[in-house]
C-alpha positions in Angstrom: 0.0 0.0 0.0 2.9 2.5 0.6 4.7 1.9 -2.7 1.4 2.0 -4.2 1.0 5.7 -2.4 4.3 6.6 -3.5 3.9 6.0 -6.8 0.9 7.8 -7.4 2.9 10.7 -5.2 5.2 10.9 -7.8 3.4 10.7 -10.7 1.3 13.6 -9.2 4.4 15.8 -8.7 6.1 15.1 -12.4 2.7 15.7 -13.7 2.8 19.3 -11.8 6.5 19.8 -12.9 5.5 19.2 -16.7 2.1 21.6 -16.3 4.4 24.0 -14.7 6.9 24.0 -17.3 4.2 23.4 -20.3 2.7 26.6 -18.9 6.2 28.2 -18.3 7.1 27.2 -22.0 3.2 28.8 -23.6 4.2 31.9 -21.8 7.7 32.5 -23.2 6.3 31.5 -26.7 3.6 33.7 -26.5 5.8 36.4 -25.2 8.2 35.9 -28.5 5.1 35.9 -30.5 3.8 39.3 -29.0 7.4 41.1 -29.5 7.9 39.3 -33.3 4.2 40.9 -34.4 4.9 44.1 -32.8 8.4 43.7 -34.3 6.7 43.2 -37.8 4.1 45.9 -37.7 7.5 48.3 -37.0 8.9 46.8 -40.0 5.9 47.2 -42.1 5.5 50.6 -40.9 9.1 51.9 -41.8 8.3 50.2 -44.7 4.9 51.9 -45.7 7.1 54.9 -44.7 9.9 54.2 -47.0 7.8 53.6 -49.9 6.0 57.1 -49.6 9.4 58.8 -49.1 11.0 57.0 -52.3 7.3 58.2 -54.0 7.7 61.7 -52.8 11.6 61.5 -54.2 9.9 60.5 -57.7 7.5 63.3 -57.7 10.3 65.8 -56.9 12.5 64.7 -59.3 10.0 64.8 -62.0 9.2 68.5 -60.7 13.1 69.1 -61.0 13.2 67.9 -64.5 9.8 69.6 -66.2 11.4 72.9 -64.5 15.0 72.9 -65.5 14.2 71.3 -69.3 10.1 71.2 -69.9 9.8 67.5 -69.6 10.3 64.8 -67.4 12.9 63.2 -69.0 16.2 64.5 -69.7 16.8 66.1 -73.2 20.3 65.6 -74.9 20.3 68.6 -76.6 19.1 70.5 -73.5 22.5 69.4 -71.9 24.2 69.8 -74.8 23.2 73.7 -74.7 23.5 73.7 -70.9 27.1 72.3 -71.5 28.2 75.0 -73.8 26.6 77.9 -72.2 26.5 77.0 -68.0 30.4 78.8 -67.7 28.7 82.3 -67.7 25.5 84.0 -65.5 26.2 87.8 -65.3 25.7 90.5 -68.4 28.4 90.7 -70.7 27.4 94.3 -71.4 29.4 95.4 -68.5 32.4 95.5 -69.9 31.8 96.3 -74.0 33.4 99.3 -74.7 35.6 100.0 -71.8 38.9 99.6 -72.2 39.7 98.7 -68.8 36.8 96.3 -68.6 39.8 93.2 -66.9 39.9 95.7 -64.2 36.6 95.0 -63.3 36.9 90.9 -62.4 38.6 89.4 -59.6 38.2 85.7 -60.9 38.1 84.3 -64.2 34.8 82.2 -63.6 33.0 85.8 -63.4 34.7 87.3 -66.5 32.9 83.4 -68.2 30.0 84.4 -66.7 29.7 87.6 -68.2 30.9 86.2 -71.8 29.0 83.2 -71.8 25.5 85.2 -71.7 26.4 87.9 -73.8 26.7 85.1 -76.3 23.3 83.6 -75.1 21.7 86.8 -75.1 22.8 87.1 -79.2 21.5 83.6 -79.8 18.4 84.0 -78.1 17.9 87.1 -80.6 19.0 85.2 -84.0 17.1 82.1 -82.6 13.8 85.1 -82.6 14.8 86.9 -85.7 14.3 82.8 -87.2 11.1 82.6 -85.8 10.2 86.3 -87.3 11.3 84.9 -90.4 9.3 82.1 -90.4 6.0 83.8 -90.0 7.0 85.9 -92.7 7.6 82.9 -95.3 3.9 81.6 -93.8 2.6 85.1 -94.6 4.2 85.2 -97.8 3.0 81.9 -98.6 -0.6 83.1 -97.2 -0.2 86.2 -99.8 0.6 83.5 -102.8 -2.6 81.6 -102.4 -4.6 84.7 -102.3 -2.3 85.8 -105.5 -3.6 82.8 -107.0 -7.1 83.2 -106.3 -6.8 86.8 -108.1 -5.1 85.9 -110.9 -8.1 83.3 -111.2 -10.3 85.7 -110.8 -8.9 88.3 -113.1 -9.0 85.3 -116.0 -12.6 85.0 -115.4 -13.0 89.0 -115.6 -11.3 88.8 -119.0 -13.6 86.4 -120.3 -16.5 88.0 -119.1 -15.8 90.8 -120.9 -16.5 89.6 -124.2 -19.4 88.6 -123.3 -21.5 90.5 -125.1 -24.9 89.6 -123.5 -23.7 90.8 -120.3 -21.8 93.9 -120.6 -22.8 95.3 -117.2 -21.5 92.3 -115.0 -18.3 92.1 -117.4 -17.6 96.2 -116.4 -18.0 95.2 -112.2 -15.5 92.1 -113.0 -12.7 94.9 -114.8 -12.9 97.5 -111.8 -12.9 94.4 -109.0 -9.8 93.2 -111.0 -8.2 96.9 -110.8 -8.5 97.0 -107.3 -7.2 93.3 -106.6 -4.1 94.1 -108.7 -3.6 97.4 -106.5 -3.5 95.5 -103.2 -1.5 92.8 -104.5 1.3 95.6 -105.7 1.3 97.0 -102.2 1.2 93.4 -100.1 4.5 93.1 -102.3 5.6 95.8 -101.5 5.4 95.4 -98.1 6.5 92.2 -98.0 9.6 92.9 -99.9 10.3 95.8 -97.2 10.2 93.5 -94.2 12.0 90.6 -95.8 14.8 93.2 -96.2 14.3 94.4 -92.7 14.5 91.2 -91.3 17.8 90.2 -93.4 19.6 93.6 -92.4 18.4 92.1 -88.5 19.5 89.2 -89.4 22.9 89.9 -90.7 23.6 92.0 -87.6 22.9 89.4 -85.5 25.5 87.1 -86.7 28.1 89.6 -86.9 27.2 90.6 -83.4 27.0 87.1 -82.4 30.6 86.6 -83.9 32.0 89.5 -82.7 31.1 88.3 -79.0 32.7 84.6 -79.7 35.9 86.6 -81.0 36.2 88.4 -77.7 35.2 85.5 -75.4 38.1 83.5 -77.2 40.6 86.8 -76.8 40.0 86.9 -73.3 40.1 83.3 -72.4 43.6 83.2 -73.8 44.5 86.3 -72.0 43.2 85.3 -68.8 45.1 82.2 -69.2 48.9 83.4 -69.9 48.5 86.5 -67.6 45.9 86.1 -64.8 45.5 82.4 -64.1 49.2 81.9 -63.2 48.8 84.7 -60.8 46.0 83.1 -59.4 47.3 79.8 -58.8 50.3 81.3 -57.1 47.9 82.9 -54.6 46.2 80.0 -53.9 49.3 78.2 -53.3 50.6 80.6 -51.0 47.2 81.4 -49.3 47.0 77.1 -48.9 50.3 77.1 -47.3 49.5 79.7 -44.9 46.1 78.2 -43.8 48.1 74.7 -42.8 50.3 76.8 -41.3 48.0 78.1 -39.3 45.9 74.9 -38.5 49.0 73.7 -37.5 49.5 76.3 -35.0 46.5 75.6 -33.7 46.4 72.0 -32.7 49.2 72.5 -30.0 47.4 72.2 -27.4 47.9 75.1 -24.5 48.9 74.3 -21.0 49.2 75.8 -17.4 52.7 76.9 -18.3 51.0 79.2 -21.3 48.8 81.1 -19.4 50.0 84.9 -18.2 50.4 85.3 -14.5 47.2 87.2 -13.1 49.6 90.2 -11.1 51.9 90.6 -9.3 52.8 91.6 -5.0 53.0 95.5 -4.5 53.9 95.3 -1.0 54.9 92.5 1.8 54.8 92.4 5.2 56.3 89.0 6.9 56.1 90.2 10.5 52.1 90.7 10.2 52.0 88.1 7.2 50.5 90.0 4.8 50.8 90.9 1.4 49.0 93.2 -1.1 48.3 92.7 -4.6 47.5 95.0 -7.4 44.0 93.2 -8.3 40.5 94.6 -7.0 37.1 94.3 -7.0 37.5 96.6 -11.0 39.5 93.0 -12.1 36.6 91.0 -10.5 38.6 89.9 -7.7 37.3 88.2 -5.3 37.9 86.7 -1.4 38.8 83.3 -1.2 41.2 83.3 -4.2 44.0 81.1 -3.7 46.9 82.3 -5.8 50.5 81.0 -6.2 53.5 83.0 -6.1 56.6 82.4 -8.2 59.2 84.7 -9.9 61.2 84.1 -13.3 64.7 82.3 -12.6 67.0 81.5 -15.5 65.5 81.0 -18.8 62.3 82.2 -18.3 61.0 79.0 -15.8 59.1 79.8 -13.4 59.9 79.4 -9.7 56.7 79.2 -6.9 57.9 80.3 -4.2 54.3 79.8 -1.9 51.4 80.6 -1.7 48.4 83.5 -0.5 44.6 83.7 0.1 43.1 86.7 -0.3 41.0 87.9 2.6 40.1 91.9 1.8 39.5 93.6 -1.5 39.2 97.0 -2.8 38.5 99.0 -5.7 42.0 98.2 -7.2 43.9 96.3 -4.3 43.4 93.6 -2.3 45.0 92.2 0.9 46.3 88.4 1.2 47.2 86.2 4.0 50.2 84.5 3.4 49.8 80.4 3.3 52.8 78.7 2.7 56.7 80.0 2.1 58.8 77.5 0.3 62.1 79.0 0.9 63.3 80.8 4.2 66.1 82.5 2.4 63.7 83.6 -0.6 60.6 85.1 1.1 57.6 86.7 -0.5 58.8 90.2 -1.8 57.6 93.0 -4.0 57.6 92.6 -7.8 56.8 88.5 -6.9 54.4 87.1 -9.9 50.9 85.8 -8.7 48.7 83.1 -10.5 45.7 81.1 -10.5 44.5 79.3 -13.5 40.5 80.1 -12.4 41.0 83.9 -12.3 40.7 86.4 -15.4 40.4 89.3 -15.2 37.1 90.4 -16.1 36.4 86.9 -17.5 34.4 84.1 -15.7 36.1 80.7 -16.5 34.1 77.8 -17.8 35.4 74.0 -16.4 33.8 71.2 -17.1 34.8 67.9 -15.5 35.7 64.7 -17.1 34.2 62.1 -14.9 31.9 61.9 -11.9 34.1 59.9 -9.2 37.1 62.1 -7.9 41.2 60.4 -7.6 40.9 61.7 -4.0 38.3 59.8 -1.7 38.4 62.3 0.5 35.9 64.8 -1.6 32.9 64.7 -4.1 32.5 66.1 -7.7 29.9 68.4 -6.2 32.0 69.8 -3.6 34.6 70.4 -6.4 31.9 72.0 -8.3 30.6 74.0 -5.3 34.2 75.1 -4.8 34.2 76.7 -8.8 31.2 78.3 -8.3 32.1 80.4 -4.9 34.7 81.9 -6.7 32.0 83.0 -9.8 33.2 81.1 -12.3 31.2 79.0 -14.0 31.0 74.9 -14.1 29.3 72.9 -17.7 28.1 69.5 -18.2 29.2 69.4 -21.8 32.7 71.0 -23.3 31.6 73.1 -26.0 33.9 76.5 -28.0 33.6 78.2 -24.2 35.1 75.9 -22.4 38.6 76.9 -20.7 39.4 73.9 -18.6 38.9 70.1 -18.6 39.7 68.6 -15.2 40.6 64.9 -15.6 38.5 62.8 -12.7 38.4 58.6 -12.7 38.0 57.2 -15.8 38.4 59.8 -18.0 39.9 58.5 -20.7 36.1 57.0 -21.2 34.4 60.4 -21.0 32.5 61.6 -23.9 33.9 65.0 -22.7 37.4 64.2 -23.0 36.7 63.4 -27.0 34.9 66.2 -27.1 37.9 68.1 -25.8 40.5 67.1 -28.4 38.6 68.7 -31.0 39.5 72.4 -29.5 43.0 73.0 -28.9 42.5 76.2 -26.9 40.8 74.0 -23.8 43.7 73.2 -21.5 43.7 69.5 -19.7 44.1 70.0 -16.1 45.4 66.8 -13.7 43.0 66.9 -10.3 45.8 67.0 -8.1 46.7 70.3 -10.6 43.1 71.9 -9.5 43.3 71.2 -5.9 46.6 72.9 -5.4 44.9 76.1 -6.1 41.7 75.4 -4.2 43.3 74.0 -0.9 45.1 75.8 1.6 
């Protein structure tokens, strides 16, 4: 009876094992299946999306093509004329008849410009002097037919009048025949006048039209063996002078660079004082922690301690003197002073590469509450205002670091660098 129990116990528990699973197994699939048709409908979407875009493009480039050639397909003898005649957009009349018309360009491609549509504008005007003469032939040819119907007519007067059982009608033909050949003398006439018109037109035309291609051709060559070798030579020399410039830009500044902020006007080491010659005017203000140094041999520079300032004025301020590195070199008159966060009439922008400080002994917001006491200001994100990028842990990973190499002016700070002018 106990085995018996048993074995119905653990068929009951594999059976709840496999439901469990089963129903562990339905969920998952049904899971994939919900995130594979949303997946799908995405797809189908960016898809529908895709299609309309790639319409839209069709449309646009059909509107392109009807209004830069009239149709929708490209003409060859559009780009043929386009080829010939796109090296010029400005009036050639500028420069026709003055003899210091060269004067006037600083490039070449303007004096093309101005050629190449002169020459259009006399093409346009033989291409409408053809199109005059072509009405004309149809007008002439209009004039024949109705010459023709006269002369038919006149035939048919003549015959009329030897009739001789209808004299009066024979007389109406005669005079209607006098007047026809009156207005068909003066449609000659006239037609003969504008047909010479039009040929003088004509004839001017060309020669204009030549005239322009003869001076288009002159000052290409001139252009070319006297002002294009000049040109080239600037641009060589302007090319060279732009890498030497970008050159000089990408070295990078450092701490070294920077101008010392002042200088001590007067010391006191009995009280432990010193003043300085920068004031409220400079935007000076108390709790500045300057370092003091003077030039040694070969311009280094050598710090010989440090001062806080505690009082300012208009154009002075007093300091408490900190630190003195040397007992035979004290703080003296004429000493340089410097910190890296003070310009004169300047707030300094830092931004901070990295949220975790080397130091476990402070926090990047205690850093940043330190930078803006002083009224400078601290950035998330280096942009063309930042001054200074303080390296923090892990800042070879920081977006702001990359961002950094790409202006050369933004000078890398170490942290133990920016705490040596914030701590006393």
């Amino acid at each position: 009876m106990n085995r018996k129990e048993t074995a119905l116990t653990m068929f009951a528990v594999c059976s709840a094992v496999l439901l469990v699973i089963s129903l562990g197994a339905a969920v998952i699939f049904n899971a994939e299946l919900k995130r594979i048709q949303s997946r799908k409908a995405e797809i189908s979407k960016r898809l529908k999306q895709l299609k309309e875009e790639t319409s839209n493009f069709s449309n646009e480039l059909i509107d392109v093509n009807k209004l830069l050639i009239g149709s929708e397909t490209e003409s060859a003898e559009v780009e043929q004329y386009v080829k010939n005649f796109t090296e010029g957009r400005d009036a050639f009349a500028k420069f026709i008849g003055n003899k210091n018309y060269v004067e006037h360009y600083s490039t070449l491609m303007d004096l093309y410009s101005d050629l190449a549509l002169e020459v259009i504008f006399w093409r346009l005007q033989y291409e409408q002097k053809q199109v005059d003469t072509q009405l004309v032939d149809q007008d002439l040819s209009s004039k024949d037919r109705s010459f023709s119907e006269i002369q038919s007519r006149k035939e048919e007067g003549v015959e009329l009048m030897d009739l001789s059982t209808n004299q009066p009608l024979a007389e109406g033909k005669v005079g209607g025949i006098r007047n026809l050949k009156e207005e068909i003398k003066r449609i000659e006439d006239d037609i003969r006048q504008k047909t010479m018109e039009l040929d003088e037109n004509i004839t001017d035309m060309n020669k204009n039209y030549e005239n322009a291609q003869k001076r288009l051709s002159s000052l290409k060559d001139e252009y070319e063996q006297k002002f294009i070798p000049k040109l080239k030579t600037e641009i060589a020399n302007r090319r060279r002078k732009i890498q030497e410039l970008k050159e000089k830009i990408r070295e990078r500044k450092t701490l070294l660079d920077l101008e010392p902020n002042g200088e001590i006007i007067q010391a006191n080491h009995v009280l432990g004082y010193v003043w300085i010659n920068l004031g409220r005017m400079h935007g000076l203000r108390k709790g500045f922690i300057f370092k003091v140094f003077q030039y040694s041999k070969g311009g280094v520079r050598d710090f010989k301690g440090k001062i806080e300032v505690i009082k300012t004025d208009v154009r002075l301020s007093q300091c408490r003197i900190l630190s003195s590195y040397y007992r035979n070199n004290p703080l003296v008159r004429g000493d340089y002073i410097f910190n890296p966060f003070f310009s004169r009439n300047k707030r300094v922008n830092v931004v901070f590469a990295g949220d975790k400080p080397f130091n476990r002994l402070y926090r990047l917001s205690q850093y940043q509450r330190w930078i803006r006491n002083l009224d400078q200001i601290v950035s998330d994100k280096v942009n063309n205002r930042t001054d200074f990028l303080i390296f923090l842990q892990d800042y070879q990973n920081r977006k702001e670091f990359e961002d950094a190499k790409n202006f050369p002016w933004i000078i890398f700070m170490k942290e133990s660098e920016f705490l040596d002018y914030m701590l006393k």
